[in-house]
C-alpha positions as CSV (number, residue, x, y, z in Angstrom):
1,X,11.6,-22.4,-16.4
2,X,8.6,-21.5,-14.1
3,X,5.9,-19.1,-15.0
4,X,4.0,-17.1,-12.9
5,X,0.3,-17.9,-12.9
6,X,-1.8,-14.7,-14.9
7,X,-3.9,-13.6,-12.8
8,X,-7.5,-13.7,-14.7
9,X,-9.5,-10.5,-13.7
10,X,-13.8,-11.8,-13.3
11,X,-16.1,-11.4,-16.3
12,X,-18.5,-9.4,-15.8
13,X,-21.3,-8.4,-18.0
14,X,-24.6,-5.9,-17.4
15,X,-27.6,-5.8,-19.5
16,X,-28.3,-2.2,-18.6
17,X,-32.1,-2.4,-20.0
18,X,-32.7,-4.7,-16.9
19,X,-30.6,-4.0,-14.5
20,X,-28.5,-7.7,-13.8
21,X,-24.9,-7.7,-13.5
22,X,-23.6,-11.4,-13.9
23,X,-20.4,-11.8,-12.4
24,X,-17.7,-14.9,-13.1
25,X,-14.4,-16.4,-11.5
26,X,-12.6,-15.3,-8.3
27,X,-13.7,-11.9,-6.5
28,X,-10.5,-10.7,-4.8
29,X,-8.9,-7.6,-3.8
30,X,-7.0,-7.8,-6.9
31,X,-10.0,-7.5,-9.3
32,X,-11.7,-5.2,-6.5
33,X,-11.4,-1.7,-9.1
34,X,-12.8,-4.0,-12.1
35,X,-16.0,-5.0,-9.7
36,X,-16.3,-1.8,-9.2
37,X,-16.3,-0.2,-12.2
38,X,-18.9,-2.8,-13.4
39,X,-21.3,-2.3,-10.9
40,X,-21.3,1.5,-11.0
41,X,-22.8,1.1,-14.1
42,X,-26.4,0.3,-12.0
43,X,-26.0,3.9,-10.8
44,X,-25.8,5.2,-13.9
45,X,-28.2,2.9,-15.6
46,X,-30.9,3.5,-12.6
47,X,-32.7,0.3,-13.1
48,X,-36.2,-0.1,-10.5
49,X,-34.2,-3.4,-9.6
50,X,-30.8,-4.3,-9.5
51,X,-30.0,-8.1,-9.5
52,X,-26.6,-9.7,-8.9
53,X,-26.0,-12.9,-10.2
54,X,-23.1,-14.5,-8.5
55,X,-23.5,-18.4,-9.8
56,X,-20.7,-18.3,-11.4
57,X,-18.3,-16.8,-8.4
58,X,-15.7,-19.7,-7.6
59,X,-14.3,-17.2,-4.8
60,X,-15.3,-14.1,-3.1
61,X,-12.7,-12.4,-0.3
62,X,-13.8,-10.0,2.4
63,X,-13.0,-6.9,0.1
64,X,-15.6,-8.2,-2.6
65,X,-17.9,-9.0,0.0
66,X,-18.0,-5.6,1.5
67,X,-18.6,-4.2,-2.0
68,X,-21.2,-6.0,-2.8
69,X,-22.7,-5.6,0.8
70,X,-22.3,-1.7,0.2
71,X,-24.6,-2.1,-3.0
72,X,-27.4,-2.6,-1.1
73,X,-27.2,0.6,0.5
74,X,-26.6,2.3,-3.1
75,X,-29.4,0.4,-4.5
76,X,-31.9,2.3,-1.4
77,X,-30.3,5.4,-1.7
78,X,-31.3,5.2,-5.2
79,X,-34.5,3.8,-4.9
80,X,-34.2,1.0,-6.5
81,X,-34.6,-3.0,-4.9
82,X,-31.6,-5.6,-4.8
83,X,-31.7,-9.1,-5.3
84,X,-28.8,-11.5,-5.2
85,X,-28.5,-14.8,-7.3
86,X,-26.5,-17.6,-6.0
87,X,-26.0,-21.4,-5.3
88,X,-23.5,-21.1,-2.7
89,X,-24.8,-21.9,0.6
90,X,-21.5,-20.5,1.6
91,X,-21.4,-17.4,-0.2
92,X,-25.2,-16.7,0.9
93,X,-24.4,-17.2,4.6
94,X,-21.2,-14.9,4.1
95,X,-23.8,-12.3,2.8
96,X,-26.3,-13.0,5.1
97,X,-23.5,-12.8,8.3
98,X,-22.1,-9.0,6.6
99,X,-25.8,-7.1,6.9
100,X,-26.9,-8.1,3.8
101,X,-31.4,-8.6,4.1
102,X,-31.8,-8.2,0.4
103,X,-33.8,-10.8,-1.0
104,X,-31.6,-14.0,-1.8
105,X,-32.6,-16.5,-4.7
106,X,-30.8,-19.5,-4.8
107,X,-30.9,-20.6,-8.5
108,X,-29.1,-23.4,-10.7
109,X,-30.8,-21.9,-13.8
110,X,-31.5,-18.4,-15.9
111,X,-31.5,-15.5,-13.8
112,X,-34.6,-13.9,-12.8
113,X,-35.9,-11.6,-15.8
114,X,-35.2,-8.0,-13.8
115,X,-36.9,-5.7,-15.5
116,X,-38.5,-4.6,-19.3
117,X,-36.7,-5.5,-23.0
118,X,-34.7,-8.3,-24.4
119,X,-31.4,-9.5,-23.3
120,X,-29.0,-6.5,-24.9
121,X,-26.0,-7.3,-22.4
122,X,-23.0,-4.8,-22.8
123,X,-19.4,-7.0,-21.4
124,X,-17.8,-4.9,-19.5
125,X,-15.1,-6.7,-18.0
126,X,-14.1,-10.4,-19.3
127,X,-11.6,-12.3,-17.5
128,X,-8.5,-13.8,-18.6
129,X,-7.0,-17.4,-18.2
130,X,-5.3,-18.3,-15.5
């Protein structure tokens, strides 16, 4: 008998005192209404800075990249900064190529302390196995 792969949905998790989303697995069109529930949470949050941390993305499609391309335009509109973290040289170009000029930092590391507090991180979404 063959079984259909389950699709895992990414993990995501935001620490709403400072404003950085961490995001895990494959960003597809699939998971697109699950990214965006997570990162609306930085509207509603209204952090000074938002940071991304994508280190942990194994894929990204077009769909997830023009969603996180539109956050910098949500991010200005609110008046607060964007910086993406990422070690894909790929997934940096991608961003860079789409419009993105929010500052990039390429980290193997912690992500870059955003903002006041400890580390209270609310999981919002938390993916599945394949």
């Amino acid at each position: 008998m063959t079984r259909s792969p389950v699709l895992a949905r990414p993990a995501c998790a935001v620490d709403l005192a400072t404003g950085v989303v961490t995001l895990h697995g494959d960003l597809d069109h699939r998971v697109r209404p699950h990214l965006a529930a997570c990162l609306a949470a930085l509207t509603v949050a209204r952090p000074r800075q938002w940071v991304i941390d994508l280190r942990a993305v194994t894929f990204c499609d077009v769909a997830a990249l023009r969603l996180l391309l539109s956050l910098q335009d949500e991010a200005r509109r609110r008046g607060s900064g964007l910086v993406v973290v990422l070690t894909s040289p790929l997934l940096r170009r991608a961003l860079s190529v789409g419009g993105l000029d929010a500052p990039v930092v390429e980290a193997a590391a912690e992500p870059p302390a955003a903002g006041r507090g400890g580390r209270a991180t609310e999981p919002l979404l938390t993916g599945g196995a394949r």
